[in-house]
FITITOR-789358 format. One line per 10 residues: number of its first residue (from 1); their letters; for each residue y, z, x of N, C-alpha, C. Coordinates in steps of 0.1 Angstrom, whole numbers, plus 5000, padded with zeros to 4 digits. Layout:
<mitors>
NUM = A = Y/Z/X/Y/Z/X/Y/Z/X  ...
</mitors>
This chain:
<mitors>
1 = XXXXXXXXXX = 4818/7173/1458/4832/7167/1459/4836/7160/1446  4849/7160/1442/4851/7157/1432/4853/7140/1431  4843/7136/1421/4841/7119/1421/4844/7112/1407  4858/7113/1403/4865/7108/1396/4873/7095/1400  4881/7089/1396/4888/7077/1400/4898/7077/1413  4904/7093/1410/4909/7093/1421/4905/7093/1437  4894/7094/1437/4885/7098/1451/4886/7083/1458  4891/7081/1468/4894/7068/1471/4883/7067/1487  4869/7054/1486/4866/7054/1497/4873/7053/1505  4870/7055/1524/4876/7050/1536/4876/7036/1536
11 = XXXXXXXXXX = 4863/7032/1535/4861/7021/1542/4865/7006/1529  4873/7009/1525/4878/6995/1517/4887/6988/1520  4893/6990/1531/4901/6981/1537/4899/6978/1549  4883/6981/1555/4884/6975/1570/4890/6962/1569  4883/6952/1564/4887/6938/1564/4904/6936/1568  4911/6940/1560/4923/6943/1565/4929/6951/1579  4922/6958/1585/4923/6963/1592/4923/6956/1607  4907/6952/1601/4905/6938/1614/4914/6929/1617  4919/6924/1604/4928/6912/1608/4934/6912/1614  4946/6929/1608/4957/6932/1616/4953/6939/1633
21 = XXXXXXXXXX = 4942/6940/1634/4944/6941/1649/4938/6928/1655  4936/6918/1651/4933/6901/1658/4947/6899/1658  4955/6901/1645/4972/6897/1648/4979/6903/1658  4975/6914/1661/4983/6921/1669/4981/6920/1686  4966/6919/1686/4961/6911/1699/4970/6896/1701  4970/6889/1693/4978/6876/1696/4991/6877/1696  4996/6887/1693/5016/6890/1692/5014/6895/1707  5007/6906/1713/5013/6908/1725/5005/6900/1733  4999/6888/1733/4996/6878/1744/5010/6872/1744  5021/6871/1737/5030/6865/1738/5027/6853/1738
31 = XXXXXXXXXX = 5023/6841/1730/5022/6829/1730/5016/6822/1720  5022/6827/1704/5020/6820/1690/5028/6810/1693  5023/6802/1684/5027/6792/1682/5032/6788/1669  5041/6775/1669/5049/6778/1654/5042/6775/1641  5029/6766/1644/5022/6771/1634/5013/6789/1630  5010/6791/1644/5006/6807/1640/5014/6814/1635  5030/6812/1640/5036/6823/1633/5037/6818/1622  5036/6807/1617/5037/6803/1598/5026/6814/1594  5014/6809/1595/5000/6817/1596/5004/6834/1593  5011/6838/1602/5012/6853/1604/5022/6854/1592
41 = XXXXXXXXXX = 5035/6852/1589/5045/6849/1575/5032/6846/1563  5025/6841/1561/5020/6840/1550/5009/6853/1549  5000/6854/1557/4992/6865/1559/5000/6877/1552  5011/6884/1559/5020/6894/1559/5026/6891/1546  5029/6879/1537/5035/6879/1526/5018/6881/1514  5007/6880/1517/5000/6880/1511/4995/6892/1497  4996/6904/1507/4993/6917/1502/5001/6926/1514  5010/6934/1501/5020/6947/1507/5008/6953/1520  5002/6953/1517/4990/6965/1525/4988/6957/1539  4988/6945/1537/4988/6937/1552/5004/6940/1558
51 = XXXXXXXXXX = 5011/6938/1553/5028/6949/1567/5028/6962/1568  5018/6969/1559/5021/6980/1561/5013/6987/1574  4998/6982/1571/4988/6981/1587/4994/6972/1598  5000/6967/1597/5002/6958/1609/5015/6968/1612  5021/6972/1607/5032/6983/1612/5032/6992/1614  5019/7001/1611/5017/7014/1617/5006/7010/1628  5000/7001/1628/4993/6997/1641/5001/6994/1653  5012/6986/1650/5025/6984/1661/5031/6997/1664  5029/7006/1656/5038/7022/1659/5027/7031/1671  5014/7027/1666/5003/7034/1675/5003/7026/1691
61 = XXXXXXXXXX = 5006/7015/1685/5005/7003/1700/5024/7005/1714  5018/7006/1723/5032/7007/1726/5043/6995/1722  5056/6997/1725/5067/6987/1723/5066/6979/1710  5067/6983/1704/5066/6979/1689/5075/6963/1687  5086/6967/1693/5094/6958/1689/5090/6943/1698  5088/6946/1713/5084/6933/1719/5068/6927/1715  5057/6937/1711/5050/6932/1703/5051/6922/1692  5063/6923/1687/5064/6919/1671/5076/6910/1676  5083/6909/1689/5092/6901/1686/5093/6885/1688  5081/6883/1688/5078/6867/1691/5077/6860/1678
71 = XXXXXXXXXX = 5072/6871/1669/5067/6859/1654/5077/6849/1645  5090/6857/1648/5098/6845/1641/5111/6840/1651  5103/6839/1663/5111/6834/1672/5108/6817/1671  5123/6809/1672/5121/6797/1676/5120/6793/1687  5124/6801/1697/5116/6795/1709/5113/6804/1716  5099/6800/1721/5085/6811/1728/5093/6817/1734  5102/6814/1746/5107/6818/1763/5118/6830/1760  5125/6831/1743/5133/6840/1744/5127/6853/1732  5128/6863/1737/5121/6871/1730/5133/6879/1723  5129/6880/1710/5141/6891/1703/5133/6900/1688
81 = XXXXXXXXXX = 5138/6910/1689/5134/6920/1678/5132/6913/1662  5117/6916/1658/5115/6909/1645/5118/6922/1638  5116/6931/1642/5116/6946/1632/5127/6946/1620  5141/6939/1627/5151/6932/1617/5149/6924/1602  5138/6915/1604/5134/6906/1596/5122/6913/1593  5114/6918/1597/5105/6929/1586/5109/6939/1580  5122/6943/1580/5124/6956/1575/5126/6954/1562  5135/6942/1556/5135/6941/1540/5123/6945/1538  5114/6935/1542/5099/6934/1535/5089/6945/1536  5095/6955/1545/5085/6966/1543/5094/6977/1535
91 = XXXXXXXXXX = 5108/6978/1531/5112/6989/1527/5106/6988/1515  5106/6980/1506/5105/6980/1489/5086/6986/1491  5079/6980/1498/5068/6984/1497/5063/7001/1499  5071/7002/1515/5070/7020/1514/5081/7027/1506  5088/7021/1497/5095/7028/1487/5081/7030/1472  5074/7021/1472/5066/7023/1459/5051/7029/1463  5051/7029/1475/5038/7034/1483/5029/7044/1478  5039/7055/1472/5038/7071/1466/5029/7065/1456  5030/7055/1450/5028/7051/1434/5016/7044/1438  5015/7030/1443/5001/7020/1442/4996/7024/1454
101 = XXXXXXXXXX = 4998/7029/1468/4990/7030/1475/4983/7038/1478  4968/7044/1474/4960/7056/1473/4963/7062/1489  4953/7054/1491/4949/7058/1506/4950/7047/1520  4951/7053/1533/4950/7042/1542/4941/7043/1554  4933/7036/1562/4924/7037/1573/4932/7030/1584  4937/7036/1591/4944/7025/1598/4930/7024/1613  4927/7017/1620/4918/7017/1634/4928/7005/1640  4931/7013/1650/4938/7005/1663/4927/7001/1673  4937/6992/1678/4930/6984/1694/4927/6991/1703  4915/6999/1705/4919/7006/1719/4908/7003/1729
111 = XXXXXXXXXX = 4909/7009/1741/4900/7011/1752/4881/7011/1742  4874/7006/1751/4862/7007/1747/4859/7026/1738  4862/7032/1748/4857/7043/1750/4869/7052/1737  4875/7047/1733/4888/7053/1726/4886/7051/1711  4885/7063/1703/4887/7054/1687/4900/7062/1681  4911/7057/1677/4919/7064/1672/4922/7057/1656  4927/7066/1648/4921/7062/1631/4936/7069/1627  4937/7070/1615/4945/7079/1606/4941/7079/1590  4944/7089/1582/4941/7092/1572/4949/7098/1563  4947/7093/1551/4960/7102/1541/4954/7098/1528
121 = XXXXXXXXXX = 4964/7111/1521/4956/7112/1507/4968/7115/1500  4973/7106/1487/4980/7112/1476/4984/7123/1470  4993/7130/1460/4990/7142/1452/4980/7136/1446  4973/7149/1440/4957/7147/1436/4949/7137/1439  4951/7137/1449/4944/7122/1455/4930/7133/1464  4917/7131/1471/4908/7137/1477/4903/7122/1487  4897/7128/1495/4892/7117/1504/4879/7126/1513  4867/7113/1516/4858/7117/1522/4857/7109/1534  4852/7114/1544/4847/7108/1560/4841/7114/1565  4833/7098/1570/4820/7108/1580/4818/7102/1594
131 = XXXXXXXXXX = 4824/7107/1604/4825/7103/1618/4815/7096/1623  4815/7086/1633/4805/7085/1640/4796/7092/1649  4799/7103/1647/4789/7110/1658/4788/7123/1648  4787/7121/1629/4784/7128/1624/4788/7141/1616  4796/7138/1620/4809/7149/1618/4815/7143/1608  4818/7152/1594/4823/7150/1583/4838/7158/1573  4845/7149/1570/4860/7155/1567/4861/7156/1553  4865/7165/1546/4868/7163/1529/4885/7166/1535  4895/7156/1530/4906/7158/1529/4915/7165/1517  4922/7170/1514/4922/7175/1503/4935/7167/1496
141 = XXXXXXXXXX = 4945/7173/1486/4954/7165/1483/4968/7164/1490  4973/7155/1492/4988/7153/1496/4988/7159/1514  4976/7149/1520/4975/7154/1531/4978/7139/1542  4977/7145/1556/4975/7135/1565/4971/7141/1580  4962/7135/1586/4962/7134/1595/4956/7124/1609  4954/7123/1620/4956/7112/1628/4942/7117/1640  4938/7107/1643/4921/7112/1651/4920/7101/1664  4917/7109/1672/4916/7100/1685/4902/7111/1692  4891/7102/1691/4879/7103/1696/4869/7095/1707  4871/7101/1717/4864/7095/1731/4853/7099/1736
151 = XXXXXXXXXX = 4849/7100/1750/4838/7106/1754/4836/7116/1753  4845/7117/1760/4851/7135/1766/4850/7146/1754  4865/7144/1742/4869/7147/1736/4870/7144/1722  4868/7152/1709/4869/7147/1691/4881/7152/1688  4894/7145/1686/4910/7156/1687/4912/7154/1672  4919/7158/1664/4923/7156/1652/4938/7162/1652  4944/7154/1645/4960/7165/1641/4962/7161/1629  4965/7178/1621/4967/7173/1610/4980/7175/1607  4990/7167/1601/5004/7162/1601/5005/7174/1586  5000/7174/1580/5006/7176/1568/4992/7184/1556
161 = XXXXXXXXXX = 4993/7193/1547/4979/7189/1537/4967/7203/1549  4956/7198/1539/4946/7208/1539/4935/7196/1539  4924/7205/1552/4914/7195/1554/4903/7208/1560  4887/7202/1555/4879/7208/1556/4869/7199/1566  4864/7212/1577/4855/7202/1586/4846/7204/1590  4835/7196/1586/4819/7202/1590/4815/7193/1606  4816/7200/1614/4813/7196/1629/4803/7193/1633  4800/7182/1638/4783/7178/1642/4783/7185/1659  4776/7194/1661/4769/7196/1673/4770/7187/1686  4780/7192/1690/4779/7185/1705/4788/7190/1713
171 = XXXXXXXXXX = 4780/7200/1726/4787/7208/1735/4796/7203/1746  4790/7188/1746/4798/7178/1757/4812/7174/1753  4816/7172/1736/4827/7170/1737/4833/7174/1723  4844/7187/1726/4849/7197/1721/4856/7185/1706  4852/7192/1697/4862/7193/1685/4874/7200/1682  4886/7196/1683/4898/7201/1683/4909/7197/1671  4910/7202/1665/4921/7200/1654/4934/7206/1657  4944/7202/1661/4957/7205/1662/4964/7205/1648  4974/7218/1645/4983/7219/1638/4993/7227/1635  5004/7224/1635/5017/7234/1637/5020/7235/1649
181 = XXXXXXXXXX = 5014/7248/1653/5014/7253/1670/5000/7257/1679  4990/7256/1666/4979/7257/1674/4970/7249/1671  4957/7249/1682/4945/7242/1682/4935/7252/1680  4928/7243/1670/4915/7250/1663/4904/7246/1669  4896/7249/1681/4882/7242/1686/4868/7247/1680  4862/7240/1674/4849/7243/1673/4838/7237/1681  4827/7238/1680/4816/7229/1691/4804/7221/1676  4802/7238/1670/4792/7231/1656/4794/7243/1645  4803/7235/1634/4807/7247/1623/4811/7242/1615  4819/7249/1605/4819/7244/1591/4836/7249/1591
191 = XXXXXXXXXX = 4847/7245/1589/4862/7258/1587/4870/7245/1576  4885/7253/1573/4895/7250/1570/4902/7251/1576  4912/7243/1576/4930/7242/1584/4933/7237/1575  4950/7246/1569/4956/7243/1556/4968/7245/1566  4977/7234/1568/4990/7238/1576/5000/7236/1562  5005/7247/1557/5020/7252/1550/5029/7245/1553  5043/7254/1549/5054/7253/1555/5060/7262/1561  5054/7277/1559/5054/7287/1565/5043/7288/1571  5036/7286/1576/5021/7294/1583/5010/7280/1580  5002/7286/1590/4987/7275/1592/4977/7287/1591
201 = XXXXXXXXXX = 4965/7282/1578/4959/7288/1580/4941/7283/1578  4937/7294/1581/4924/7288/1592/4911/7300/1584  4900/7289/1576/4893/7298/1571/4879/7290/1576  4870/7301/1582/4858/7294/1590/4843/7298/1578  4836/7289/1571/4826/7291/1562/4814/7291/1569  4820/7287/1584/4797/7287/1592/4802/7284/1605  4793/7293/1617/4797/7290/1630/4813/7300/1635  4818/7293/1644/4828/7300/1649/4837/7290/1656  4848/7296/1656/4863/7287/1663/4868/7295/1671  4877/7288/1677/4886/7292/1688/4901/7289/1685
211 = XXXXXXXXXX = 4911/7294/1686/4922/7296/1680/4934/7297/1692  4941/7288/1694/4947/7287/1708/4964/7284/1705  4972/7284/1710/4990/7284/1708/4993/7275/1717  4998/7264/1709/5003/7253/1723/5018/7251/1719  5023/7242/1721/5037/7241/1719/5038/7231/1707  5051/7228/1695/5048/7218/1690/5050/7206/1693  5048/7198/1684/5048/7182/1686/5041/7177/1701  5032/7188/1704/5024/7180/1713/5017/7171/1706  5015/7157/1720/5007/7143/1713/4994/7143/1714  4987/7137/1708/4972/7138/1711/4967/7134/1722
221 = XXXXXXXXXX = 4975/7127/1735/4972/7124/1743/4972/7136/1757  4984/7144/1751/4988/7157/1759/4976/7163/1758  4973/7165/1745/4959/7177/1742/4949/7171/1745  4946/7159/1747/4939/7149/1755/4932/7160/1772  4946/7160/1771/4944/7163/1796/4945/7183/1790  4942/7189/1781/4944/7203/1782/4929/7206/1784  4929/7217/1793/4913/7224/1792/4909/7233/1784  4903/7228/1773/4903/7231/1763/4893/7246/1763  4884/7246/1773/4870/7256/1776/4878/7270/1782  4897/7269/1786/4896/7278/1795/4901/7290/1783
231 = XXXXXXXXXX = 4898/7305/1785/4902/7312/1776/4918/7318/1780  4929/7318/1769/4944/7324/1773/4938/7340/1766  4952/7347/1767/4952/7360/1763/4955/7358/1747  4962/7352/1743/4964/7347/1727/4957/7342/1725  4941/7340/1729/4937/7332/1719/4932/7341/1713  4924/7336/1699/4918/7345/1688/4904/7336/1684  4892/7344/1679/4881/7340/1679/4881/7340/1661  4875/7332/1657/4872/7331/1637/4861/7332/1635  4851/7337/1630/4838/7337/1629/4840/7331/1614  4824/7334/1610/4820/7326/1593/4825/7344/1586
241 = XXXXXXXXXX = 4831/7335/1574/4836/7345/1564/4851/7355/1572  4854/7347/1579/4870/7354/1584/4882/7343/1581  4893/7346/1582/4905/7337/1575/4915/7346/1584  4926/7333/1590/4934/7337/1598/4946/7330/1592  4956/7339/1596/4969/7333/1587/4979/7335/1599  4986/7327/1601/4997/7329/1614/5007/7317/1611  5021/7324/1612/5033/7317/1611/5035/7309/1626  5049/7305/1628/5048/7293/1639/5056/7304/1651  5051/7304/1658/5060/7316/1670/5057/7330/1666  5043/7333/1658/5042/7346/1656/5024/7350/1658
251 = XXXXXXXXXX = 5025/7362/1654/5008/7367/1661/5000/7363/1646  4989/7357/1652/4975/7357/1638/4972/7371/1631  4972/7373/1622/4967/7377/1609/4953/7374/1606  4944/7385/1613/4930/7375/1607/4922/7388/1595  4919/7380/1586/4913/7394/1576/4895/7390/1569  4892/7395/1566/4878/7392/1561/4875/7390/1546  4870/7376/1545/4867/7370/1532/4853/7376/1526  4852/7376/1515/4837/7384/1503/4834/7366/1502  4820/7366/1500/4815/7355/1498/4821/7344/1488  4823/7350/1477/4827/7346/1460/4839/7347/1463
261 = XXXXXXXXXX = 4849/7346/1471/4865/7342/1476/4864/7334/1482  4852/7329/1493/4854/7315/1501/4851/7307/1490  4843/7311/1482/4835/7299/1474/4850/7293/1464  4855/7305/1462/4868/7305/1452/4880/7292/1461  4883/7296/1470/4889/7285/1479/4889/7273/1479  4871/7269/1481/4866/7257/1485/4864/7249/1470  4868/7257/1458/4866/7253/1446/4872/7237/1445  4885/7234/1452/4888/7222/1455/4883/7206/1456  4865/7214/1465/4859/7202/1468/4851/7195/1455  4851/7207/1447/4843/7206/1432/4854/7200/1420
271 = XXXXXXXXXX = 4865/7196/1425/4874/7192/1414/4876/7206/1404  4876/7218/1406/4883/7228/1403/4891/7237/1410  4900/7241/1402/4909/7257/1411/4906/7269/1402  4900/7278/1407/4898/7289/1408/4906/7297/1407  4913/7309/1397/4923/7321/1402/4916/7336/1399  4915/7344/1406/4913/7358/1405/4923/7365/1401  4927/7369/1392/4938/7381/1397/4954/7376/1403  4956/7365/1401/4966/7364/1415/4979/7358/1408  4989/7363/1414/5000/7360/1408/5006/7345/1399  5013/7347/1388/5017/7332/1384/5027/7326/1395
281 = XXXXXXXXXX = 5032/7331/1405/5042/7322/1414/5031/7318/1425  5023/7322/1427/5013/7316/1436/5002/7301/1431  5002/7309/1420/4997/7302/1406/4998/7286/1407  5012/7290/1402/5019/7277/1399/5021/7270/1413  5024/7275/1427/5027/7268/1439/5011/7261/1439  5002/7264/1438/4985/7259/1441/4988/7248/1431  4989/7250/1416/4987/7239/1412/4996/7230/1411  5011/7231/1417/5017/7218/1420/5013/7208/1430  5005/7211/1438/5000/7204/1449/4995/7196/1443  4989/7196/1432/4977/7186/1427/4987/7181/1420
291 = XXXXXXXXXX = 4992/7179/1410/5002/7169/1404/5013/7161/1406  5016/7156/1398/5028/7146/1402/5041/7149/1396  5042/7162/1391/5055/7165/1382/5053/7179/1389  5064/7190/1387/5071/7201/1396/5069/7208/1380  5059/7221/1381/5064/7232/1370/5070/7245/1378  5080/7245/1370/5091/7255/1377/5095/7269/1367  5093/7280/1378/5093/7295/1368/5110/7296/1369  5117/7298/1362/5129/7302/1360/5131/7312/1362  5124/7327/1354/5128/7335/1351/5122/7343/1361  5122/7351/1370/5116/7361/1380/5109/7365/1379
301 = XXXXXXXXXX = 5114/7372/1366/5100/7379/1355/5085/7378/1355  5087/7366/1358/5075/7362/1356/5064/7358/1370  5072/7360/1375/5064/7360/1390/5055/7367/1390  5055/7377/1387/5043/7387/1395/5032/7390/1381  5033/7381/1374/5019/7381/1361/5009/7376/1369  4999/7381/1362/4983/7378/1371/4975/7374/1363  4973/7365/1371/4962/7352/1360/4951/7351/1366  4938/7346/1361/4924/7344/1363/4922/7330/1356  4916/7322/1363/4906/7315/1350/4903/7299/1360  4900/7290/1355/4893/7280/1360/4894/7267/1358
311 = XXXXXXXXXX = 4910/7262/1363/4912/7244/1354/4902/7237/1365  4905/7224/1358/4903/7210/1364/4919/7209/1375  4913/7200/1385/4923/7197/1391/4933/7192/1384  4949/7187/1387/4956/7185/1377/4959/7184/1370  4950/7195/1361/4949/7197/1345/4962/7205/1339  4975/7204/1341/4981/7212/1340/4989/7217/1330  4979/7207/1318/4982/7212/1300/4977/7221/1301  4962/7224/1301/4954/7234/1302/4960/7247/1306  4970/7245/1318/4978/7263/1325/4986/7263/1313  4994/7255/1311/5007/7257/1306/5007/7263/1290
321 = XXXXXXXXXX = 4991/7255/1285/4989/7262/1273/4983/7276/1273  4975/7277/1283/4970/7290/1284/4979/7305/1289  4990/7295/1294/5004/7305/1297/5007/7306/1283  5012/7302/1274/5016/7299/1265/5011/7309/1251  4998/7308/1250/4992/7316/1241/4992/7330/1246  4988/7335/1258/4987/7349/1268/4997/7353/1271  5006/7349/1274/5020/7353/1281/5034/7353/1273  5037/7352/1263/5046/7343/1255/5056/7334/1263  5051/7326/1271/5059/7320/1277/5059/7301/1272  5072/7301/1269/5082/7288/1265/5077/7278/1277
331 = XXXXXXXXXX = 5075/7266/1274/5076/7255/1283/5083/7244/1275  5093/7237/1285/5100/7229/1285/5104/7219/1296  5096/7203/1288/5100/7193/1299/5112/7190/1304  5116/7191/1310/5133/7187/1318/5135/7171/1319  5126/7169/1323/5125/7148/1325/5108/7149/1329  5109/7135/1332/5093/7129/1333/5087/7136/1343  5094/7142/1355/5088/7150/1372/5088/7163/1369  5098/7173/1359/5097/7185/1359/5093/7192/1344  5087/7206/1346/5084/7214/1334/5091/7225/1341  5097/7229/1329/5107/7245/1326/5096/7260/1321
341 = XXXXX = 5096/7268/1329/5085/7280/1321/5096/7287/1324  5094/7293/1313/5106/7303/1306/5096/7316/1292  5106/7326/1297/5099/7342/1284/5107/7337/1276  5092/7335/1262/5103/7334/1247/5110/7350/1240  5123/7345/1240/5130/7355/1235/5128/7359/1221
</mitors>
């Protein structure tokens, strides 16, 4: 995995995490006091990252607003919405968020038996995790997704982004990754889930999945009560070395990967991208994912050139110049976010 600056541990903000769920245990007891809520105003003014957990924890927690509406109340007995008076103070922060804030762990209050977490990663940002019962996540860049793990059941949804997942063994309670429109179950394996904007796709390196069509924006609690063991007529099976591609309301696409093409794929975990053969518009969509600025083909033309070769993640002097000498193709910065590729005339 790639272990540069950008690789940001999980675990560097439990401490913060804890707090904000002792705060949030005492907001819905309903009964701070006016020095606690001083206490809670200074806390929350301390570090941006303390409103920003305390507010996605109140999003996971029901009633957000009666939770939170006691803290700047002057008197206990009448309850009114703080969300008003936190909203200044959290807009500027998730306005600059993109920028200083790598990564987040959020762990809510739950039932003994319940763990539910979330996760996210920057452009060229990578993240690692490794479950409690063993089971390990490489996230990839500009991703997110949200995990609620119990007895029963290991659910994952991934919101956004590409994530790789090596499954620890255990038949009693199914691994499930939700995304788009389907659920991906494994029991003990190794796959990908890359949810697009067009299509989710699903590439298995060890073991075998199960591939199911549910409806969207189901909650993790829905896929919670689904029987996950029963087989439908759409489902589809993924073995090791197969790759399924399927749009949202349409049938899987499953085709078979050569060894030295998975490896090519997974080049990500290694802080490289890999190209075979494969077009500059595909080219260029792969490696904007990793950066923070947009290179954009202008001319059509140029789409269907086929390139090979081997950057660094983000490296995207390295394409531009190697476009450049090979291709005679012009590049030109537009502003600080965009580059122009263009055929020199």
């Amino acid at each position: 995995m790639n272990t540069n600056n950008k690789v940001i541990p999980l675990r560097t903000i439990n401490t913060i995490d804890d707090e904000a769920s002792i705060w949030l245990v005492r907001l819905d007891n309903g009964n701070l006091s006016e020095q606690s809520r001083k206490e809670l105003r200074i806390w929350l003014s301390a570090d941006k990252r303390h409103q920003v957990t305390l507010k996605a924890m109140a999003d996971i927690w029901d009633d957000m607003d009666e939770v939170l509406s006691i803290v700047d109340d002057k008197n206990p007995q009448k309850k009114v919405t703080l969300w008003p008076l936190l909203k200044p103070i959290f807009n500027p922060f998730l306005l600059a968020a993109s920028i200083s804030f790598l990564a987040i762990l959020i762990w809510s209050v739950m039932p003994t038996n319940v763990q539910k977490s979330s996760y996210a990663t920057l452009i060229g940002q990578q993240m690692d995790a490794t479950f409690d019962d063993g089971s390990i996540i490489h996230l990839n860049t500009n991703s997110r997704i949200e995990t609620e793990f119990s007895d029963e059941k290991r659910i994952i949804k991934l919101i956004k982004g590409e994530a790789l997942f090596e499954v620890a063994h255990d038949p009693n309670r199914p691994f499930i990754v939700y995304a788009g429109d389907r659920l991906v179950q494994a029991v003990g394996t190794k796959f990908v889930v890359h949810l697009k904007s067009k299509n989710i796709q699903v590439t298995v390196t060890d073991g075998k999945v199960k591939m199911s069509k549910v409806a969207l924006n189901t909650s993790l609690t829905e896929i919670k009560k689904l029987n996950s063991a029963t087989i439908k007529a759409d489902d589809i099976y993924i073995t090791k070395g197969e790759k399924v591609i399927v749009g949202i309301n349409q049938a899987p696409k499953l085709t078979h990967i050569k060894p030295e093409n998975i490896k090519r794929e997974l080049s990500w975990l290694n802080g490289k991208l890999i190209f075979d053969n494969e077009e500059l518009f595909d080219v260029i969509e792969e490696i904007n994912r990793y950066i923070d600025i947009e290179i954009v083909l202008k001319d059509p033309a140029l789409h269907n050139i086929r390139i090979s070769g081997r950057f660094d993640l983000g490296d995207s002097e390295a394409l531009i110049e190697a476009l450049e000498l090979s291709f005679n193709i012009k590049s030109q910065r537009i502003n600080a976010n965009k580059i122009l590729l263009t055929k020199k005339t």
